[in-house]
BALOBA-1460 file (C-alpha; in Angstrom, 3 decimals):
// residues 165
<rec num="1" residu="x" x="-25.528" y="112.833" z="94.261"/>
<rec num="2" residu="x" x="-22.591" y="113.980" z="96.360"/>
<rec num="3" residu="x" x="-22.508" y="112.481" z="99.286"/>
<rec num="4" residu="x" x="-19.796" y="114.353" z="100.892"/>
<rec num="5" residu="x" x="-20.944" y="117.719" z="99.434"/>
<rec num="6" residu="x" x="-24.715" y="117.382" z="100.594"/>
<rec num="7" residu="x" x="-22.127" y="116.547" z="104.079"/>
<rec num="8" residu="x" x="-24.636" y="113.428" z="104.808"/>
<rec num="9" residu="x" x="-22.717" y="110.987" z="107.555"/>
<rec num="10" residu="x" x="-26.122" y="108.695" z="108.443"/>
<rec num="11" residu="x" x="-28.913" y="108.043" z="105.562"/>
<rec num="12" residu="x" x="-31.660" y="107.195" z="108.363"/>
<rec num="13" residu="x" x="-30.619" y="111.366" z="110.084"/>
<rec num="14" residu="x" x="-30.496" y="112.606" z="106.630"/>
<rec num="15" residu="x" x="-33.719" y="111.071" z="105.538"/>
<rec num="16" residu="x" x="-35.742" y="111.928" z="108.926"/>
<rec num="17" residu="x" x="-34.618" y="115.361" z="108.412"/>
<rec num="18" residu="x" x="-37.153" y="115.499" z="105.325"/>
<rec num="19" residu="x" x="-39.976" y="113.858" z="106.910"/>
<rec num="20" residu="x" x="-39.779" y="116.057" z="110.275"/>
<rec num="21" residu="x" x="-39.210" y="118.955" z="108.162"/>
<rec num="22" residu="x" x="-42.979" y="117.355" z="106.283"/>
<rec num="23" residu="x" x="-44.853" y="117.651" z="109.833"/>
<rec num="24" residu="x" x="-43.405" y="120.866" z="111.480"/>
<rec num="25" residu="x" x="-44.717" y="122.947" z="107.875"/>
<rec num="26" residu="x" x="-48.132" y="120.909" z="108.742"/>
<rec num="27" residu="x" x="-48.076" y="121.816" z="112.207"/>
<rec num="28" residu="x" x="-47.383" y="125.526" z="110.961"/>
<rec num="29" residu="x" x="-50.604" y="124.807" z="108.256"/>
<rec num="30" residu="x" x="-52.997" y="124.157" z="111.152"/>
<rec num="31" residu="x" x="-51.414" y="127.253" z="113.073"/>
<rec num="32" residu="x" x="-51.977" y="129.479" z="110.168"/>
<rec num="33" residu="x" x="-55.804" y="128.150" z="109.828"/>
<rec num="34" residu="x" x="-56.803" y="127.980" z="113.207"/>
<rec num="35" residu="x" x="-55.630" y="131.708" z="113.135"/>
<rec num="36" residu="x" x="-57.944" y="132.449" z="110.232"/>
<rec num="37" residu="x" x="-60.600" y="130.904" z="111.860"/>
<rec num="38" residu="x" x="-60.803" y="132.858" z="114.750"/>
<rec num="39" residu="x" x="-59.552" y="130.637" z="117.263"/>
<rec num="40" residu="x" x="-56.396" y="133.194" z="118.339"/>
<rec num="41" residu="x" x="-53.733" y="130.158" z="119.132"/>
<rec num="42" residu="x" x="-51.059" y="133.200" z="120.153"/>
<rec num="43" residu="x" x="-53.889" y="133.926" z="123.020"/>
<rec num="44" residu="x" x="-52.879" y="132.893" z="126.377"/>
<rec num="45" residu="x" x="-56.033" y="132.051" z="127.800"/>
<rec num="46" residu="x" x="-57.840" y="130.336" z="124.647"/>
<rec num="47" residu="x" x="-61.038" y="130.512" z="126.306"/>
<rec num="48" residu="x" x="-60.978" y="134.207" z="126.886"/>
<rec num="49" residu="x" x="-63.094" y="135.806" z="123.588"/>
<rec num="50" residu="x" x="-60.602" y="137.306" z="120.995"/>
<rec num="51" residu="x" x="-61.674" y="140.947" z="121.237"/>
<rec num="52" residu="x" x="-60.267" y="143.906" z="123.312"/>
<rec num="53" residu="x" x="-58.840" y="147.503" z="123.294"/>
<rec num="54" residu="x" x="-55.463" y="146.932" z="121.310"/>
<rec num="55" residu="x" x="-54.662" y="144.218" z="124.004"/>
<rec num="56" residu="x" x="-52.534" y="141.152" z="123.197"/>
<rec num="57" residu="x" x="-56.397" y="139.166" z="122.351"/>
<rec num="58" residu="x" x="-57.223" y="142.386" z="120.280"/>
<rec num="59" residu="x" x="-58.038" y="140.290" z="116.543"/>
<rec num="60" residu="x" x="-57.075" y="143.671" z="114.534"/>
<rec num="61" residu="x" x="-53.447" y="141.942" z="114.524"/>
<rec num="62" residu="x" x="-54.629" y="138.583" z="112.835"/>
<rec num="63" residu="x" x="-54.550" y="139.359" z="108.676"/>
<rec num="64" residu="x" x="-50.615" y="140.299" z="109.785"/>
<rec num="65" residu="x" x="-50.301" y="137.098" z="111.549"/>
<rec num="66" residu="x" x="-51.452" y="135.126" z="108.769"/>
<rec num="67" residu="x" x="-49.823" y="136.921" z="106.021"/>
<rec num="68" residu="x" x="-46.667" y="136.040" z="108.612"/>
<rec num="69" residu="x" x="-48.122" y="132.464" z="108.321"/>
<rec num="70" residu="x" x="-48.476" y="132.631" z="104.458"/>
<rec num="71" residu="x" x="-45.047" y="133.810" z="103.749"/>
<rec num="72" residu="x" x="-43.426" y="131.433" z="106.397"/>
<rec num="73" residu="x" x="-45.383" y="128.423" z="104.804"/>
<rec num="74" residu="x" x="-44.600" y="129.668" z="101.119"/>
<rec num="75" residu="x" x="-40.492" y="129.364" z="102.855"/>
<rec num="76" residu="x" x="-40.886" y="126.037" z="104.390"/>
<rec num="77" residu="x" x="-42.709" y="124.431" z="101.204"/>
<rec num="78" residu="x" x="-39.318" y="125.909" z="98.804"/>
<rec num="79" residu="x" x="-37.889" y="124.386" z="101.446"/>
<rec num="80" residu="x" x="-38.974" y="121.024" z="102.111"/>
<rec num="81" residu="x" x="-39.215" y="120.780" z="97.797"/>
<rec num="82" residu="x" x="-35.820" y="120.910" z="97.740"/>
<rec num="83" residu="x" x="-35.282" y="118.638" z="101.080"/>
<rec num="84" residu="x" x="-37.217" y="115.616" z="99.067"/>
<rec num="85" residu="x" x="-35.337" y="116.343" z="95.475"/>
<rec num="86" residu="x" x="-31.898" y="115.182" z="97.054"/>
<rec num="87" residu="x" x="-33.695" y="112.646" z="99.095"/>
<rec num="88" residu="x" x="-35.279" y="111.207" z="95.941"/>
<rec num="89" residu="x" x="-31.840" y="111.367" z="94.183"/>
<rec num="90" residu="x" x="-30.556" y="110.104" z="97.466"/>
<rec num="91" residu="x" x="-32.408" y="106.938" z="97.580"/>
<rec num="92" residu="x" x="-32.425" y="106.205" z="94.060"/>
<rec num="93" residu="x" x="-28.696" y="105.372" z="94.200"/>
<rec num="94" residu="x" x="-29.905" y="101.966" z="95.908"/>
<rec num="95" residu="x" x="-30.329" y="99.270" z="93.103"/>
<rec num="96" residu="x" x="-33.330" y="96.996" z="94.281"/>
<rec num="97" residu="x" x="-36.579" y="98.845" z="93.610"/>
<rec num="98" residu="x" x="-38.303" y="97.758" z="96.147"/>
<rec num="99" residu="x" x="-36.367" y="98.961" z="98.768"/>
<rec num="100" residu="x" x="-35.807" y="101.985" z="96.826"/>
<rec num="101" residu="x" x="-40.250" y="101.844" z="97.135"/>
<rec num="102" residu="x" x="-40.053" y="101.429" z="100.405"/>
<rec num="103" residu="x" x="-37.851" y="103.894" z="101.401"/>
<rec num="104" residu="x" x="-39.381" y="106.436" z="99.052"/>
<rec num="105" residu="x" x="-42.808" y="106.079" z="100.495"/>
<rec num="106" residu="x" x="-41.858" y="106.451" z="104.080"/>
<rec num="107" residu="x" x="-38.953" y="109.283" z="103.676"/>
<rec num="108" residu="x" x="-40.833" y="111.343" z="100.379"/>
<rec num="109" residu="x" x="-44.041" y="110.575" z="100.112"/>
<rec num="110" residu="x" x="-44.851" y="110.169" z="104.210"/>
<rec num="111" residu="x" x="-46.958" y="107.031" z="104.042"/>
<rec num="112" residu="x" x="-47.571" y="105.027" z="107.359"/>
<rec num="113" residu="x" x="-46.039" y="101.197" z="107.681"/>
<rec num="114" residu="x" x="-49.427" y="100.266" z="106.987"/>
<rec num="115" residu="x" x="-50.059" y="102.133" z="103.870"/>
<rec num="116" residu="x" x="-46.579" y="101.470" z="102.745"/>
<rec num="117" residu="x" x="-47.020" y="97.308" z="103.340"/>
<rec num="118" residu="x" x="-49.916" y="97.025" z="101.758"/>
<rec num="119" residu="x" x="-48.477" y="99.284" z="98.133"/>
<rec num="120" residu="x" x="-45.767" y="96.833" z="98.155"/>
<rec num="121" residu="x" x="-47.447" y="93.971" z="99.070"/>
<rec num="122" residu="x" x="-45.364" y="92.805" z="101.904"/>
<rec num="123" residu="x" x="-46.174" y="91.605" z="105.310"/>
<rec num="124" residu="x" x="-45.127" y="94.858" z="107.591"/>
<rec num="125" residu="x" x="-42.159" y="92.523" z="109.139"/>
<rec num="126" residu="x" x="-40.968" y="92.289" z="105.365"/>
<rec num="127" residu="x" x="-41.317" y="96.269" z="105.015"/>
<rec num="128" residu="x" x="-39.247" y="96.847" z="108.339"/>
<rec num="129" residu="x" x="-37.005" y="94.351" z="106.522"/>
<rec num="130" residu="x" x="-36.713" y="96.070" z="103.274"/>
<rec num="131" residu="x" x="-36.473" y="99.616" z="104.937"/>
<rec num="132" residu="x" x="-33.233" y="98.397" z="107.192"/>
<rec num="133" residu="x" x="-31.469" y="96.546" z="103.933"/>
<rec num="134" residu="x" x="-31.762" y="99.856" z="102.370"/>
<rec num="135" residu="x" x="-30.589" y="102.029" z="104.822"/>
<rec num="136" residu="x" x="-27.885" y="99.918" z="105.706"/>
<rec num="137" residu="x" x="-26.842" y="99.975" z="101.972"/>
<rec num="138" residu="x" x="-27.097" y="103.139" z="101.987"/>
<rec num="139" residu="x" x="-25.028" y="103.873" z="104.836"/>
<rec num="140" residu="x" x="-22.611" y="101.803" z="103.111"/>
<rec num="141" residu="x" x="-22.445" y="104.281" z="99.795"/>
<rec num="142" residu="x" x="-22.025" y="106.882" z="102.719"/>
<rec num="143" residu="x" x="-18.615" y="105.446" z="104.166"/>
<rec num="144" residu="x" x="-17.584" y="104.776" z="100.503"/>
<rec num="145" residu="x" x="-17.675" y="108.081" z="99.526"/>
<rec num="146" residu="x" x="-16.327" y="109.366" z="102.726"/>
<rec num="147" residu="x" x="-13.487" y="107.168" z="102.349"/>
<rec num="148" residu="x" x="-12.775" y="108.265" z="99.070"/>
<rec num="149" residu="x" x="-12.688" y="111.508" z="100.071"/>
<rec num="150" residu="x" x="-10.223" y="110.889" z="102.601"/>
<rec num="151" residu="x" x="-8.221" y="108.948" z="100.142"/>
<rec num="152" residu="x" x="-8.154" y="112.091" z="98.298"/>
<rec num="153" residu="x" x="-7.210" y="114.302" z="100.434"/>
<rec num="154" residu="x" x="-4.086" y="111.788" z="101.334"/>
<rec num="155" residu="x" x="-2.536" y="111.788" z="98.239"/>
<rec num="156" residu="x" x="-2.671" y="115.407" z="98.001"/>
<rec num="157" residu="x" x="-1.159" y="115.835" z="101.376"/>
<rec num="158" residu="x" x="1.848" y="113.469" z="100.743"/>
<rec num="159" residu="x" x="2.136" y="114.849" z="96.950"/>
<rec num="160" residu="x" x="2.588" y="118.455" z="99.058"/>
<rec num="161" residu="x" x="4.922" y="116.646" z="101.550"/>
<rec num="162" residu="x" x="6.980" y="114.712" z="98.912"/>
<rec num="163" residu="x" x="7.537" y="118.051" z="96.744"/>
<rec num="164" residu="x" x="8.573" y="119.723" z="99.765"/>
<rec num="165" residu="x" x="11.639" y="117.195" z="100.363"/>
């Protein structure tokens, strides 16, 4: 993986991104069945029944609210499949496995501390453990690569400079 191509400056930001990305398409889930079930969440006065004249509570507009739901779920999911590819491919540059485990379950698969402890058979102080070593190697593969870059783009500047003299 290409660090400074994906542009990724802190693993912990870059791996949150996936997992908040994981709970706002949920949030958008529940949105979409509430809506099919009647319950109007667009309504401002949920109590208020969900019928009317062509008003705002009017439920002629719900099958185009959900098919708005269905296609904007269908874009998150493409989305959110792709997030957790380079976040596997991310994390699997780390070379112990279980904090490779660790960091997999929390940031891909989007398993509590709990559930996480117990699959790896660690006390949840050892998990928190496991989860910062990782990160912080990670982050560490992050200012590599950065600085290689940099180092890069050095020699080509004073290669440009030094032909110019």
């Amino acid at each position: 993986m290409d660090i400074v191509k994906a542009n990724i400056t802190d693993a912990k930001k870059f791996l949150l991104i996936i997992r908040e990305q994981h709970y706002e398409l949920e949030e958008l889930k529940y949105e979409r069945y509430l809506e099919e079930n009647g319950m109007c969440i667009k309504v401002s006065n949920p109590a208020r029944p969900c019928v009317g004249r062509g008003g705002p509570n009017d439920l002629s507009a719900v099958p185009v609210h959900i098919e708005r739901f269905v296609r904007r779920i269908a874009k998150e999911e493409a989305a959110l499949y792709q997030m957790r590819e380079a976040g596997k491919d991310f994390i699997a540059l780390l070379p112990d496995a279980r904090e490779r485990t660790i960091l997999k379950y929390y940031y891909i698969d989007f398993l509590t501390w709990e559930q996480i402890a117990l699959r790896v058979h660690l006390s949840p102080s050892r998990t928190y453990d496991g989860h910062r070593m990782g990160l912080e190697q990670l982050n560490g593969y992050i200012r590599a690569a950065w600085m290689r870059k940099l180092i890069a783009l050095l020699k080509v500047r004073s290669k440009s400079e030094s032909n110019m003299w």
